[in-house]
N, C-alpha and C positions, 0 to 999 in steps of 0.2 A: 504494500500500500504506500503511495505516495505521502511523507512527513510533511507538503505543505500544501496549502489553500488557495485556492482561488477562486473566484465569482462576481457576479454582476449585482450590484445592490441599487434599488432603484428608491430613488428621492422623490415624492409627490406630496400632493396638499391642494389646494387651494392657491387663487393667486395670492401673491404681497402676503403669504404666512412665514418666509424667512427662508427658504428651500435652497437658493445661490447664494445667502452667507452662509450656511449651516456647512456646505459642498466647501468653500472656500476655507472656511476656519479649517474643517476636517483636513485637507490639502494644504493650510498653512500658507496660502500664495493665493492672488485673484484669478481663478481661470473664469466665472458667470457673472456678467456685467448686474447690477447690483442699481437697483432706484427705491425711490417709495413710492410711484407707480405701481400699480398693478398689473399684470401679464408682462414683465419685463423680460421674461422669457420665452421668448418664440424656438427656439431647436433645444433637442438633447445634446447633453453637452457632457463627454466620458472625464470624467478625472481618475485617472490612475495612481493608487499610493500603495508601496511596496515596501514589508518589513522581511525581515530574515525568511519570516516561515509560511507568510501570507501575503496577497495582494488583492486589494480591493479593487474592485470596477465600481465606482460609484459614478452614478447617470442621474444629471440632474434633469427635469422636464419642466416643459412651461404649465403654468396651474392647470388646472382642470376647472371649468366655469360655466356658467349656465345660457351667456349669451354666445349663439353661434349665427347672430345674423351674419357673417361674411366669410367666406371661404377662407380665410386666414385664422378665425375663431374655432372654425373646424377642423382646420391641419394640425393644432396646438393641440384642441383636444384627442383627437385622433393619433396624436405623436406621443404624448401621456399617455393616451391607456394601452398603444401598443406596445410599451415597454415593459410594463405590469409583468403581462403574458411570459416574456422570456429573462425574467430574472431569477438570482438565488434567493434574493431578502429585500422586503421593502421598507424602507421607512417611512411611517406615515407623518409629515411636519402637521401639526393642530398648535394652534396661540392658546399660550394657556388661560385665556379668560372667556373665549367667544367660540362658539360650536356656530355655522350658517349652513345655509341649504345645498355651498358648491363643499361644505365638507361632509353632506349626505352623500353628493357624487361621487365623492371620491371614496368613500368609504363603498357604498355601490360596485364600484369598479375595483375593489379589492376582494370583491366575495372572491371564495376560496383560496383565498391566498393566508388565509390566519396565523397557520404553522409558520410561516417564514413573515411574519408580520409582528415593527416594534414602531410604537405611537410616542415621536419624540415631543413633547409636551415644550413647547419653545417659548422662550422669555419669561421662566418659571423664576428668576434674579428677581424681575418686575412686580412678585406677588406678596404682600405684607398685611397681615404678619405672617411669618413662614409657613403658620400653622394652617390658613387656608388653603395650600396647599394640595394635601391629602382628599379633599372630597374630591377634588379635580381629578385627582390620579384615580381613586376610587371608582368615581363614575367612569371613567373611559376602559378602567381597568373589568367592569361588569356589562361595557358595552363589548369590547372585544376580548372576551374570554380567555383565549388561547393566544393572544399576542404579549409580549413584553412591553410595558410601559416605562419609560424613562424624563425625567423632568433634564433638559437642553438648556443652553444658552446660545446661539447659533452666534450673538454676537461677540458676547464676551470668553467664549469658550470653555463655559464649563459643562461638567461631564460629557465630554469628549471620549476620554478613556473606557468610560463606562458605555457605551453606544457602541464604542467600537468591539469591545468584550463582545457585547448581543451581537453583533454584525458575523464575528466572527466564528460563532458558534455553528449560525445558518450557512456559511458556505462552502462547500465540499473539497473534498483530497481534492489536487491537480496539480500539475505545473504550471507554472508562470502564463500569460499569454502575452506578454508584453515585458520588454527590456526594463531591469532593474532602472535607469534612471527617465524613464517616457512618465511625461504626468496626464498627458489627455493625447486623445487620437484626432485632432482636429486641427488644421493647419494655419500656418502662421497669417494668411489672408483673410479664413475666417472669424480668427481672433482678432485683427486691425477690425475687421466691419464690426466688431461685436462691441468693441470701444467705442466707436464713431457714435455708434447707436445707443450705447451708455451715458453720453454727454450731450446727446440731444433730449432724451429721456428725463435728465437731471435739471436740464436747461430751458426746457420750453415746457408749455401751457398742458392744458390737457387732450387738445384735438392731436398736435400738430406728430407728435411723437409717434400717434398709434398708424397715422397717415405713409410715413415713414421707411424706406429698406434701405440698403445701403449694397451697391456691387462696386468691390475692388476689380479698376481697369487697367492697374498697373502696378507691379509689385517688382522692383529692379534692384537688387543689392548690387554694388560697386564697390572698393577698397576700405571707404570710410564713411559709406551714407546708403541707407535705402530709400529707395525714389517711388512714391507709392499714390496713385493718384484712385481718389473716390467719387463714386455718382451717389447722391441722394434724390432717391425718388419717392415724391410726394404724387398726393391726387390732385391736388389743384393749385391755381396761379397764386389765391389767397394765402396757400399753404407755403409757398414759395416765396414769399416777400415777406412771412413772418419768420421764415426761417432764415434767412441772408439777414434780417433788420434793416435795421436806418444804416446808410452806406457800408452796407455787411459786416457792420459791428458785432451780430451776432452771428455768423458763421463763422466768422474769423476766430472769437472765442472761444467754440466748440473746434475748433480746426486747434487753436493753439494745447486745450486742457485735453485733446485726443493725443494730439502728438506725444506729451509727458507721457503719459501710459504705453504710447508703441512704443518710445523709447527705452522702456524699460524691460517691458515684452521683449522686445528682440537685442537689449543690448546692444545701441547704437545709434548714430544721430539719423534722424528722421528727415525728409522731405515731403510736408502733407498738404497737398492739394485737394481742396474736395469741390466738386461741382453739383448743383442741382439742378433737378431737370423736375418737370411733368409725367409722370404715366397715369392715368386718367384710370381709375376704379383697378386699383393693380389687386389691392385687399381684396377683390372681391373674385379674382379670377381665376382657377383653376390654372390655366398655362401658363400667367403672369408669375402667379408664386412659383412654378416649376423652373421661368426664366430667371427668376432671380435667385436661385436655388436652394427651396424651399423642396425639401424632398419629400416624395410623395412616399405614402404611411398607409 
């Protein structure tokens, strides 16, 4: 029998319950662009972390959520639940104060998956006096029987160790599937669009973000600079003049606070260009999101 572990742990919730910091503290490094926004996650996203005897695949997902007016509403959903399906272990992220109708869904979309199910009770730090607590854990603890309940700090990082212990328990003998030092399987273009998209998210209103994709048209490493040029494409013209601003004072500052981040991402000075364009109901279209690559689920 193989002395070490491996498998696929899948992270879900609800939007904006904490899901891409929980991913990121657990990895100790940013790899899932991060707002207080809601649905700020659109693709799964692998973070790979490796100890002597075990390797985690943790797969973060965009929420699972009850409006699917748009074809884009639906790739999200549909990108969540089919990762459920082919995992070792899920974590379920729930806020420890508020139970809602998209953490019905997502509980839903957990049926039988109990055995390999731990309900990480997140910003459990935020609850005083300590002592309420417990009925929280109680009640989740008799809503799902057979799962492990853990009280989280996604942001401050406590019981970390203690999650990872449950995690580890659920995933089977194997070898490795991935080089000791790989942290995610996702390339270094997709992570620049995934910043771009983080600082528009962080930076503008609440239309203008969800309107929003980003395709890298040029990705050029030379001796001492990567030369990287971005399209943001919105739905409409209105959408396009609040996001350049008054003589593109605001693109400019999402261009300047993305670059920090690729620079550090790849280790090297940046050249960021980003342009915006029109594509007219791109959220709403089947081939549109396949063009922008948006993989179909």
């Amino acid at each position: 029998m193989k002395n070490t572990r491996c498998g696929y742990i899948a992270i879900v919730g609800r939007p904006n319950v904490g899901k891409s910091t929980l991913l990121n503290t657990i990895m100790d490094q940013k790899l899932s662009i991060t707002s207080k926004k809601p649905q700020t996650t659109r693709h799964q996203l692998l973070g790979i972390k490796t100890f002597n005897q075990a390797q985690f695949l943790y797969v973060d997902t965009p929420g699972i959520h009850s409006n699917e007016k748009k074809a884009i509403n639906r790739y999200m959903n549909r990108n969540a639940r089919s990762v459920i399906r082919d995992v070792d272990a899920v974590i379920f992220v729930v806020d420890r104060g508020s139970w809602n109708k998209e953490d019905d869904l997502v509980a839903e979309a957990l049926a039988g998956q109990a055995g390999q199910l731990i309900i990480a009770v997140n910003k459990f730090d935020l609850i005083t006096p300590r002592n309420r607590l417990l009925p929280v854990l109680e009640k989740l603890q008799a809503r799902f029987p057979e799962a492990e309940v853990v009280p989280v700090s996604a942001l401050k990082g406590e019981n970390i160790e203690q999650l990872e212990t449950l995690i580890e328990k659920r995933i089977p003998y194997s070898e490795f599937y991935f080089p000791d030092d790989q942290v995610t399987d996702r390339t270094e273009r997709f992570m620049v669009a995934e910043i771009i998209r983080e600082k528009l998210m962080r930076q503008l209103g609440d239309e203008v973000p969800y309107a929003a994709s980003i395709q890298i048209d040029r990705f050029e490493r030379t001796e001492n600079i990567v030369h990287i040029v971005a399209t943001i494409f919105v739905e409409r013209a209105g959408q396009k003049a609040i996001l350049i601003g008054a003589g593109g004072k605001k693109l400019k500052r999402i261009g300047i606070d993305a670059r920090v981040d690729i620079e550090k991402l790849l280790a090297s000075k940046v050249m960021l260009t980003n342009w915006v364009k029109v594509k007219s109901g791109w959220s709403d279209s089947e081939r549109a999101l396949k063009s922008l690559g948006y993989d179909p689920v």
